[in-house]
N, C-alpha and C positions, 0 to 999 in steps of 0.2 A: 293594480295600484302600486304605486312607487313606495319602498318602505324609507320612511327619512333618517333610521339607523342606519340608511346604504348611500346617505346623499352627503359628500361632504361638507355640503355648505349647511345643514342641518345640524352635523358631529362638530363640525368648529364651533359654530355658533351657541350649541348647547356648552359646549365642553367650557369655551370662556364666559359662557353666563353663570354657569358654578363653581370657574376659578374665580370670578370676580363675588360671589357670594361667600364662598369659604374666605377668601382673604376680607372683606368685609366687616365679617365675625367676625375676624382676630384685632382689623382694623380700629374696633371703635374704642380700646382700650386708651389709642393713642388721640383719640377725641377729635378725627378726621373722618369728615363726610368723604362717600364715593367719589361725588366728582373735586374735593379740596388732593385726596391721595393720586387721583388720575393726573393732574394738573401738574403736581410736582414732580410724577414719575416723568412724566413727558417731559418735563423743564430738565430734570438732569440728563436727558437724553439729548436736548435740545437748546441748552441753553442761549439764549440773545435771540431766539427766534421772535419775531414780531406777537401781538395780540391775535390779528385776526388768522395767520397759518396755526399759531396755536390752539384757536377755535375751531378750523379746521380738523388737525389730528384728534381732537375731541368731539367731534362731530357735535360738537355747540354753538347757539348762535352770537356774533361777537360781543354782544351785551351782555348776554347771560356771563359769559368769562369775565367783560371788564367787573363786574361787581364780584365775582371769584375771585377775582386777582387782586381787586382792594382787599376783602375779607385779606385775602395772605402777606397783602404789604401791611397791613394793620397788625396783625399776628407777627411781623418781623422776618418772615419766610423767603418773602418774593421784592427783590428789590424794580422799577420801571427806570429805565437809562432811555435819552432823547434817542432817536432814531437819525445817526446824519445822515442818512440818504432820505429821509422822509420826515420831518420838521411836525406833522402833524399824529409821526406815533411813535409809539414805544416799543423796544429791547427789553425783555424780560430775561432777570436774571434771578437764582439763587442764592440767599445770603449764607454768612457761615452759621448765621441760627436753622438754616432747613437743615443740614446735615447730621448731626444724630437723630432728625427723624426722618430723615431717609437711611441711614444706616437701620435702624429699626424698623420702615418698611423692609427692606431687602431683606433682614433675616424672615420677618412674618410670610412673605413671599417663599421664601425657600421652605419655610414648614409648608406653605397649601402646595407647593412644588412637588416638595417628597408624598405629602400628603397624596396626592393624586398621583404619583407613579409608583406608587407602594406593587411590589410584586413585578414590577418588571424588570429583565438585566438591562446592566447598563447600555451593551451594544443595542438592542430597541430603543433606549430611550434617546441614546444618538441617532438612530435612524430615523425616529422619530422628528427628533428638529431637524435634522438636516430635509425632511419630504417638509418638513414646514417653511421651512425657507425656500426651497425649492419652489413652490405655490406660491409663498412670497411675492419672488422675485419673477415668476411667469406675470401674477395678475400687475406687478409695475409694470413690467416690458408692455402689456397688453395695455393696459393704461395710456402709458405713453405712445405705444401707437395710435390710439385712438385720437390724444391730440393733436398730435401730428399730421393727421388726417382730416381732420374735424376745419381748415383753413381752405383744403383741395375741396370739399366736397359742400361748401359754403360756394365757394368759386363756382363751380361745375354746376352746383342749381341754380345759380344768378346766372351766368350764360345761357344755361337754357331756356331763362325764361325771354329773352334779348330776339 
């Protein structure tokens, strides 16, 4: 039997379901739901990226967001700019009211940060993101092979079917 402490896709996936719990805890002081703090980390990541890529990186669906994303325009957080290349959506932006709570996300972040690397030097903990980016950037490239691919091989079964 496979032990899932030996599989990585097991250790990811637990490790950020109890960074995402411990920073939750710390979270609720600032009166932000899970998915309101996820929204906004992504937005300052991403800023002017449309509604539904940002449903996307949240793996939600685009309604669930739009009523997300009113709640944060309502709250003063999250500004909608017309899209000119696409007339029927919106540019999400950050106003200057999200930024001290997002400066006050980021330090709560650095506690569950330290928090969870308590005991290790620093050289592991760089080695550490550097294998995590590392994975990263394999499963983009793999990604993106695969759509790449995904046009040839659409092709290649319709001709065979001919």
């Amino acid at each position: 039997m496979n032990d899932p402490d030996e599989s990585v896709g097991f250790l990811v996936n637990d490790v950020a379901r109890l960074l995402r719990r411990n920073f939750n805890r710390r979270a609720q002081e600032l009166g932000l739901s899970q998915a309101q703090w996820q929204a906004l980390a992504y937005l300052s990541r991403q800023e002017g990226v449309n509604q539904v890529t940002l449903a996307e990186s949240l793996e939600v669906q685009p309604m669930t967001l739009a009523r997300l994303i009113d709640r944060l325009q309502e709250a003063g957080m999250v500004a909608r700019r017309p899209d000119l290349d696409d007339r029927r959506a919106f540019r999400l932006y950050l106003t200057a009211a999200a930024e001290p709570l997002l400066d006050q996300m980021w330090a709560l972040a650095g506690k569950t940060r330290d928090e969870a690397m308590v005991g290790m030097r620093d050289d592991t903990k760089q080695m550490l993101i550097e294998a995590l980016r590392h994975v990263k950037r394999n499963l983009i490239e793999a990604e993106s092979e695969d759509d790449r691919a995904k046009p040839e091989k659409a092709f290649s079964n319709a001709a065979g079917r001919n």
